[in-house]
N, C-alpha and C positions, 0 to 999 in steps of 0.2 A: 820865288824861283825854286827852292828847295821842296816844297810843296810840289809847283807841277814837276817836278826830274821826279819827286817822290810816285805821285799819282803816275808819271807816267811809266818808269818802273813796276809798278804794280800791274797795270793795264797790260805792260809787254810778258811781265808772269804772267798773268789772269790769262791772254792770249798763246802763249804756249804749254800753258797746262791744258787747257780747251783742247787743243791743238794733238796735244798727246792721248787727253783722255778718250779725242774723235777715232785715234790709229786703234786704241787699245782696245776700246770697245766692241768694234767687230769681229775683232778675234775671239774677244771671251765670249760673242753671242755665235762665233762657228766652231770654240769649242762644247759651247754649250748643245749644240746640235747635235755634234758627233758621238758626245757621250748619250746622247738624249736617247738615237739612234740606235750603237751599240747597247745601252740594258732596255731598248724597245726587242730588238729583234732576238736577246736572249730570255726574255719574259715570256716571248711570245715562240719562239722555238722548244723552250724547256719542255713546257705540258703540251704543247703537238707531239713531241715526240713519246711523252711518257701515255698519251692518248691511245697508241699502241701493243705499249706493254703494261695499263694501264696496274698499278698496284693494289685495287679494290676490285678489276676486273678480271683481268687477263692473267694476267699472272695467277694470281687465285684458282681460273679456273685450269691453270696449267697444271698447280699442282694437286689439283681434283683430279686429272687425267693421269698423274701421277702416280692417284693411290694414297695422297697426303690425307693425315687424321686434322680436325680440326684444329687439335691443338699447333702441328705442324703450320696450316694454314695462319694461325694469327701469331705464327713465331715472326711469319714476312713482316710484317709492320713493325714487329717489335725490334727484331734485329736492325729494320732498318734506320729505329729510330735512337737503338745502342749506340750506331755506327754517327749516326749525324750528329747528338747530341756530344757524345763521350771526348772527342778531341777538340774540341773551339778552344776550352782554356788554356791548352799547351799551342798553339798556332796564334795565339791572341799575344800569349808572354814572348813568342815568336816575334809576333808583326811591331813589336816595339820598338825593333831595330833595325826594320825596313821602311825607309822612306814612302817606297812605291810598289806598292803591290799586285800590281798588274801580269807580271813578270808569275811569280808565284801560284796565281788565280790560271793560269793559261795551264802552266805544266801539270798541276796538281788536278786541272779539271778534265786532262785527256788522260791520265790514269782513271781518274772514277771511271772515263767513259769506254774505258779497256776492258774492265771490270765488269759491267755491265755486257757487255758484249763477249765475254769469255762463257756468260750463259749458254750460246749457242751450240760450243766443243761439250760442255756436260749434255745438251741433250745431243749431239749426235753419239757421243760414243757412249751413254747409260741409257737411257729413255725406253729403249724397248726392251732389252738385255739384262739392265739392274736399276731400274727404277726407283728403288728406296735411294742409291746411290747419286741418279737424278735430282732426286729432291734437297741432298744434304748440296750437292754443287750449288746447286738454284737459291736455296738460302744462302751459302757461305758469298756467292759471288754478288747477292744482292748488299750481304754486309759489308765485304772490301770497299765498295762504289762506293755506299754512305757514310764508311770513316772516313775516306775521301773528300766526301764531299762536306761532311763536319769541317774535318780541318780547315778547308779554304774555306768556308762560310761568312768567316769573322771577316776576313781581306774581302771577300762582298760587298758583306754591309758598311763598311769602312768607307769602301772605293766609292756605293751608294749615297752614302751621306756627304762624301766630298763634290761628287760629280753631278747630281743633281738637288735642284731644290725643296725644300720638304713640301711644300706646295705643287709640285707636278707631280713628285711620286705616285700618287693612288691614281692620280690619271695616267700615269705610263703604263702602271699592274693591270689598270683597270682595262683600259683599250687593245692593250697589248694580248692578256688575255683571255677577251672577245673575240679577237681574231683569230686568237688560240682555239678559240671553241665553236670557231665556225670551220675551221678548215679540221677540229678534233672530228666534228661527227663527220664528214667524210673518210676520215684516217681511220675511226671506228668501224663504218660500212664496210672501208675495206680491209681491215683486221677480220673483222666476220666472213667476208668473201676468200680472205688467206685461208682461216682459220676448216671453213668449210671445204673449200673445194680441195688442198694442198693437205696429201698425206702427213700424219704424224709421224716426228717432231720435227719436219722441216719448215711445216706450218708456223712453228711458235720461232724457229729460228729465225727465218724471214722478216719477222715481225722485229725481232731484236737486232737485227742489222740493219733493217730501217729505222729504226731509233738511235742507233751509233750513227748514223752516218749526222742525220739531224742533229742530235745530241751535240757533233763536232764541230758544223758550223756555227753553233749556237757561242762554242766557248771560242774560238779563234780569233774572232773580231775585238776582243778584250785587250790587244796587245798594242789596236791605235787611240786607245782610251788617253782624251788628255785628262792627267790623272795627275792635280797637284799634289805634291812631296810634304809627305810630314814634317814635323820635327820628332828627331830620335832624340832620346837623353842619353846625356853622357856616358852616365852607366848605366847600362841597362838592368832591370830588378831579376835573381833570378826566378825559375818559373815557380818553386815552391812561395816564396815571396811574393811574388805578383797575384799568384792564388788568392794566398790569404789577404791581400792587399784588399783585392779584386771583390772578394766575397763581403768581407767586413764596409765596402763602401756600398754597394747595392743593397743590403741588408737594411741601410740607415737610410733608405729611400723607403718612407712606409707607403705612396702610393704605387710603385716598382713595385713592392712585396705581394700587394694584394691581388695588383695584375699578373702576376708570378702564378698566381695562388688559384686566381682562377681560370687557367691555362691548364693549370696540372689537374684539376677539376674537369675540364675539357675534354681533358684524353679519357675521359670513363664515357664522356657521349661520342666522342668521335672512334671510339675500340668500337662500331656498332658497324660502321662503312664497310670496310672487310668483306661482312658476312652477309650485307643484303642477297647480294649475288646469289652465294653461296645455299641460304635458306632458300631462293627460289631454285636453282638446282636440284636439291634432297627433296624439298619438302611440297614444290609446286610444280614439279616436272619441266622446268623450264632448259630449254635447248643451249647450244652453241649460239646458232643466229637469236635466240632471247638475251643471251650475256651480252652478244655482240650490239645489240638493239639499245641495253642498259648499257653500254657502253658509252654510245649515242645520245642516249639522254643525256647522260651524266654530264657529256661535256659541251651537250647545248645547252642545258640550262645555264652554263658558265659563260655560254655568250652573252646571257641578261644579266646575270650577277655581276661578272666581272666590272665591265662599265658603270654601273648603279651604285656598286660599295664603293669604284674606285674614288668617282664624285663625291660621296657622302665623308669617305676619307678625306679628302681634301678642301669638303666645305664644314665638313663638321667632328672630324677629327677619327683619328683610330679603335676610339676606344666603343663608339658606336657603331663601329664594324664587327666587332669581336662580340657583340651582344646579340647583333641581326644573326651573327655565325654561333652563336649556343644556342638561340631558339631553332634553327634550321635545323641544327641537331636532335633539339627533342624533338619536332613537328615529326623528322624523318621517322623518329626510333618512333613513334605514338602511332605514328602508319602502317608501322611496319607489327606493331601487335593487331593490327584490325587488318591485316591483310589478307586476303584469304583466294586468290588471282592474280595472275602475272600481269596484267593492268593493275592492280593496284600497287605493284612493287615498279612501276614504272614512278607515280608519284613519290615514292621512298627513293628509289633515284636522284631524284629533281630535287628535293628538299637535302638529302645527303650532299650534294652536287653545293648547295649556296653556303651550307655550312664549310665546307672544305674551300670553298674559293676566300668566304672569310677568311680564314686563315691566311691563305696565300695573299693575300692583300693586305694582312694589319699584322699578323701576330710578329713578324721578325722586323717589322716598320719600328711596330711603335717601341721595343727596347729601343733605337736609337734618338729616337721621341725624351724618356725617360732620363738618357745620358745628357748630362749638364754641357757638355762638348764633343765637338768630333773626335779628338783624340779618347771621350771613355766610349765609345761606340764599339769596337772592340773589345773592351771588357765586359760593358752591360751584353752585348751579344752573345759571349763566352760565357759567362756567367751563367746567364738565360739559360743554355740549351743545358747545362750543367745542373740547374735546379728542376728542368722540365724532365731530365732524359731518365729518371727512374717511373715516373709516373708513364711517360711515352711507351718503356720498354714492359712495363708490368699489366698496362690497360690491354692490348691485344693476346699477352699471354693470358689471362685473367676470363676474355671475354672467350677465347677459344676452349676452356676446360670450366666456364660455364655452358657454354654450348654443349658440351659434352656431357655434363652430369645432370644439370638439369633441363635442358632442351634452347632452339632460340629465345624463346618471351620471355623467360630468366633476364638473359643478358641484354633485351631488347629494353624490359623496364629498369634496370640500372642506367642504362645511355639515358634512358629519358629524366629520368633522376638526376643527373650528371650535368646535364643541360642546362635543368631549370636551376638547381645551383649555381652553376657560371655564371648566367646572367645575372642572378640574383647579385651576387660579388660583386659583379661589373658597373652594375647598377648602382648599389649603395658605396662601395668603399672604395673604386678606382676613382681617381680627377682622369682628365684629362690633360695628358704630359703635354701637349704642345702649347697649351693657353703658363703653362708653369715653366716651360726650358726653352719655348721656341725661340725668343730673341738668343737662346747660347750657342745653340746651333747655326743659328745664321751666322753670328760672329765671327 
């Protein structure tokens, strides 16, 4: 009798855990939606909107219209990668002591997007008037947005790693950003058609309130993100502390280091992007409607990359993304020395274009890949940008006053050099973090 009371107490557990786990599971498969949703439609809004003012194209040739010297020209990327990289490790010692950071990610991301659009008061009231004055706004305004946007990065990739699985991510990036690249070369044609037909600099203004507006839907929807709740520690470490803390644990990760390593290696093929544009302008006579056309390219080819890396990321991991994205690199720079026709800088385009969406698809994935847990995802993050952002901010300065002194093919066969390096790294000394931490993550 003891036995069946026993078995059948069991049976009536076994039947109300069933019971429970039936209620509970629909819910985490429609918060799993929501969130799935929400970093769909900001993946996929972020680069439609920067399609616009793109940072390789547009902007570039803005500040050519400007008067900008080259070296000015590859201060944009530089600054903007001062601004992204420089503050993650002080918002990281930050997020230790916030549960939810969704909250955080909303406010801090409609300042960047103020930022960004404060562009358009410098060109209405310098642009024609005081131009060199133009150009110092246009840079300072682009750098505001990217400290900005550094800062909350860490609460990003955190909330990424919480809210979706590492197994759908490169398909979110990857789809999400296909669609980015199909609706970009539309958004490019019609950047061209602004660009052309609408007097300067209302033309370029245009274009940058079309990217706020976009830019803002993109971050809004963050705030019905079901975003489970960390655990804070009691005390929290301060930031000098956490630094060191921070640095000293990543360091002891030697396949971390060498991915680290050849990322910073990266930025000497990818300082080449910039200035495709650019050399076709100076050196190949290429127009407004020709940048605007490379504009075009650039972000259809991302309709084919995007999806293609995103699958290869999630069937075969990040780190064979980041290899397909350094040779794109050199292929681009290796075109772009035998170029000699604005057809063949269409192909430099397209190859720059798969290189850059690698990235967008693996480089900030796979630090959380690297992190033993969700809670160091956050610090490998910070970290990251922290050991990246002197090589990010020195590679476009670098390629811009090589442009200058010794002409593009200079700086074109450095990128190429750059490339086959990275890969080479990626190649022999990175593993593959997710075959190494991926059960910790899940946990």
């Amino acid at each position: 009798m003891q036995n069946k009371a026993a078995c059948s107490f069991e049976g009536a557990d076994l039947v109300m855990a069933t019971h429970v786990h039936s209620r509970r599971r629909p819910s985490r498969q429609r918060d799993d939606r929501i969130n799935y949703a929400i970093f769909f439609t900001d993946s996929f809004g972020y680069p439609l909107a920067f399609s616009l003012i793109s940072p390789t194209t547009i902007t570039p040739l803005l500040l050519t219209k400007l008067g900008a010297s080259n070296l000015a020209i590859g201060m944009l990327p530089a600054l903007a990668s001062l601004g992204a990289f420089l503050p993650g490790l002080l918002s990281a010692a930050y997020l230790q002591r916030i549960p939810v950071k969704k909250h955080l990610l909303v406010v801090f991301g409609m300042i960047e997007r103020v930022f960004m659009l404060s562009v358009t008061l410098g060109l209405t009231l310098f642009a024609t008037s005081r131009p060199r004055l133009a150009v110092i706004w246009t840079l300072a305004s682009w750098t505001m947005s990217s400290l900005t946007a550094g800062f909350i990065l860490p609460a990003f990739h955190s909330m990424l790693a919480k809210c979706l699985r590492p197994e759908v991510r490169g398909g979110m990036i990857g789809w999400s950003g296909a669609l980015a690249g199909i609706g970009g070369v539309f958004a490019a044609q019609a950047a061209g058609a602004v660009l052309s037909r609408m007097p300067f600099p209302v033309n370029y203004s245009v274009l940058f309130i079309a990217a706020f507006v976009i830019l803002s839907a993109t971050i809004l929807p963050f705030l019905l993100t079901r975003e489970p709740a960390d655990q804070t520690p009691e005390e929290p470490r301060p930031v000098a502390q956490y630094a060191r803390d921070a640095i000293s644990t990543v360091q002891s990760n030697r396949g971390y280091s060498f991915a680290i390593l050849a990322l910073s290696v990266m930025s000497f093929a990818l300082m080449a992007v910039s200035f495709y544009s650019t050399h076709a302008v100076r050196n190949l006579g290429a127009g407004e409607i020709d940048v605007a056309r490379f504009a075009a390219i650039t972000v259809g080819a991302s309709v084919v990359s995007f999806p293609v890396l995103g699958r290869i990321a999630d069937r075969h991991g990040h780190k064979r993304v980041l290899q397909v994205t350094a040779a794109g690199f050199a292929v681009a720079a290796a075109l772009a020395l035998a170029s000699s026709s604005l057809s063949s800088i269409c192909m430099v385009m397209a190859f720059a274009s798969l290189g850059s969406t690698g990235l967008a698809v693996s480089q900030n994935v796979i630090w959380a890949e690297f992190a033993p847990s969700h809670a160091d995802v956050p610090m490998y993050t910070a970290v990251s940008l922290l050991f990246l952002m002197p090589f990010r901010v020195a590679a476009p300065i670098m390629a811009g006053w090589v442009a200058d002194v010794w002409g593009f093919p200079a700086m074109f066969w450095a990128a190429l050099a750059a490339g086959v390096a990275a890969f080479a790294i990626l190649y022999a000394a990175v593993p593959e973090p997710r075959s190494l931490h991926g059960a910790a993550l899940d946990a």
